[in-house]
C-alpha positions as CSV (number, residue, x, y, z in Angstrom):
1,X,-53.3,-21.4,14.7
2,X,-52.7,-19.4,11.6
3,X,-51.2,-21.0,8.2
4,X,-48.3,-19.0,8.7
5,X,-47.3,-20.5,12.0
6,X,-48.7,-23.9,10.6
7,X,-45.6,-23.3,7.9
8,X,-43.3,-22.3,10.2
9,X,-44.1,-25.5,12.2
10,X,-44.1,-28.1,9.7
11,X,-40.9,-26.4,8.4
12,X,-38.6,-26.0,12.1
13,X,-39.8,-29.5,12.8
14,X,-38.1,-30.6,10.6
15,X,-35.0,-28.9,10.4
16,X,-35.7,-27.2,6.8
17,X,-35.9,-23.2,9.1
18,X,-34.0,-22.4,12.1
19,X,-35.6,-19.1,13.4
20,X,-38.4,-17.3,13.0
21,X,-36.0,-14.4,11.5
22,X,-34.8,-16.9,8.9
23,X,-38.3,-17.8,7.8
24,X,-39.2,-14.5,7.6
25,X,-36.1,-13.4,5.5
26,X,-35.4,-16.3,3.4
27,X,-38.3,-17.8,2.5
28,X,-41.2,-14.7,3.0
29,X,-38.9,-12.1,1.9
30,X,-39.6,-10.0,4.4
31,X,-37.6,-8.6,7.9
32,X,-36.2,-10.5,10.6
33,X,-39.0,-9.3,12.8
34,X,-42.0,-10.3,10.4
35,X,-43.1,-13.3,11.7
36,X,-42.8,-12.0,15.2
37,X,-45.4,-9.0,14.6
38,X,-47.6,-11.1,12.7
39,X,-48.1,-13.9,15.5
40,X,-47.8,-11.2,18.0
41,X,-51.0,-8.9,15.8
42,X,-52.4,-12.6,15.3
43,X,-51.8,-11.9,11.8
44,X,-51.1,-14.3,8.7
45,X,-50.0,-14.4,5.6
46,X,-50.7,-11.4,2.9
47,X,-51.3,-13.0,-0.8
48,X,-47.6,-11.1,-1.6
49,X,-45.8,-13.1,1.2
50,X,-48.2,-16.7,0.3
51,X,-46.7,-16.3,-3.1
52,X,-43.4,-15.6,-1.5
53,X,-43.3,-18.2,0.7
54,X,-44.7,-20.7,-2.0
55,X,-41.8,-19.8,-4.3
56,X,-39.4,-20.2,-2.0
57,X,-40.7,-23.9,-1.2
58,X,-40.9,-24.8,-5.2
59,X,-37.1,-23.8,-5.4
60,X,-36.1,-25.6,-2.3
61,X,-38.0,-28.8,-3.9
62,X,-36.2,-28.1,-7.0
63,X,-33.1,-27.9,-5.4
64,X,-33.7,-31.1,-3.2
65,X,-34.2,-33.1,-6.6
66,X,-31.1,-31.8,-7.6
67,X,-29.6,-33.3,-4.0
68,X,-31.3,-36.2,-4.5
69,X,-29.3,-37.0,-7.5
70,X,-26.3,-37.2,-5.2
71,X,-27.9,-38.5,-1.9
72,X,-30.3,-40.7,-3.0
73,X,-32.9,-41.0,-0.2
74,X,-32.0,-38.9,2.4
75,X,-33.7,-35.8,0.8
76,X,-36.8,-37.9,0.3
77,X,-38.5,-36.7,3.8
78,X,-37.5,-32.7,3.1
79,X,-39.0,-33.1,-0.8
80,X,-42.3,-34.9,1.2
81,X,-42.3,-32.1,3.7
82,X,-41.9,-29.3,1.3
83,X,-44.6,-30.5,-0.8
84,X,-46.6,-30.7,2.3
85,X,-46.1,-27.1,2.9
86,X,-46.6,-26.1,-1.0
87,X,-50.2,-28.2,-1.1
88,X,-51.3,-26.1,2.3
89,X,-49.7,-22.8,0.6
90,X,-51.9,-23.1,-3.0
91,X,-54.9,-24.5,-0.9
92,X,-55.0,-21.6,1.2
93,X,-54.4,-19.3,-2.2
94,X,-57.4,-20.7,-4.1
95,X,-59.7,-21.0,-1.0
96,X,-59.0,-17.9,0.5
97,X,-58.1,-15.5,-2.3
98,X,-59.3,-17.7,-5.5
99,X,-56.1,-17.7,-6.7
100,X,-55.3,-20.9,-8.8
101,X,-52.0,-21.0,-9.8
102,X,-48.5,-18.8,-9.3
103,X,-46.2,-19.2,-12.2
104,X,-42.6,-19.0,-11.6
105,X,-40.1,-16.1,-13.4
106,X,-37.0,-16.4,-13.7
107,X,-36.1,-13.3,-11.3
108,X,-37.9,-15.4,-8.5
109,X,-35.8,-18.1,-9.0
110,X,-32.5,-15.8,-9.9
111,X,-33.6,-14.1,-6.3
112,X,-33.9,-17.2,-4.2
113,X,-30.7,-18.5,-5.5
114,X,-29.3,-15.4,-4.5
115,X,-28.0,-14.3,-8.3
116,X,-29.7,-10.9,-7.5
């Protein structure tokens, strides 16, 4: 199984995506039909879509803390899960591609809170 369906996995399981056409739109930045042709090409993620991907996690854990302020525990098992995903994203960065560390801008975060 490749990291990308890995992601998917963790992330459907427990209700954080959807579809696969959400995951590939809102949190790869990419078409609808990405994740599809890259299972179906037994393909995985590109360092571009990693990073994408990982940015999109550290704002949704950002935004979770923000929930949390208001919910209290309920978000506690989405921030676990989404820091599950971001370990397995910057693991798979620095193993595969040696790539230590992504640093944020504020036109990722503008873009993933849809101020763009």
């Amino acid at each position: 199984m490749t990291l990308m369906e890995k992601v998917y996995d963790q992330l459907h399981e427990h209700s954080l995506v959807e579809t696969a056409e959400e995951f590939s739109r809102d949190w790869c930045w990419r078409s609808k039909s990405w994740f599809a042709v890259q299972k179906n090409k037994k393909g995985d993620f590109s360092i571009p879509v990693a990073i994408n991907c990982l940015n999109a996690v550290k704002v949704k854990i950002a935004m979770a803390h923000l929930k949390r302020k208001k919910l209290g525990n309920l978000v506690d098992s989405d921030i676990r899960i989404l820091s599950e995903v971001r370990s397995m994203l910057e693991e798979h960065l620095l193993e595969q591609h040696r790539i230590a560390a992504v640093a944020e801008t504020e036109t990722v975060v503008a873009k993933m809170l849809g101020n763009q």
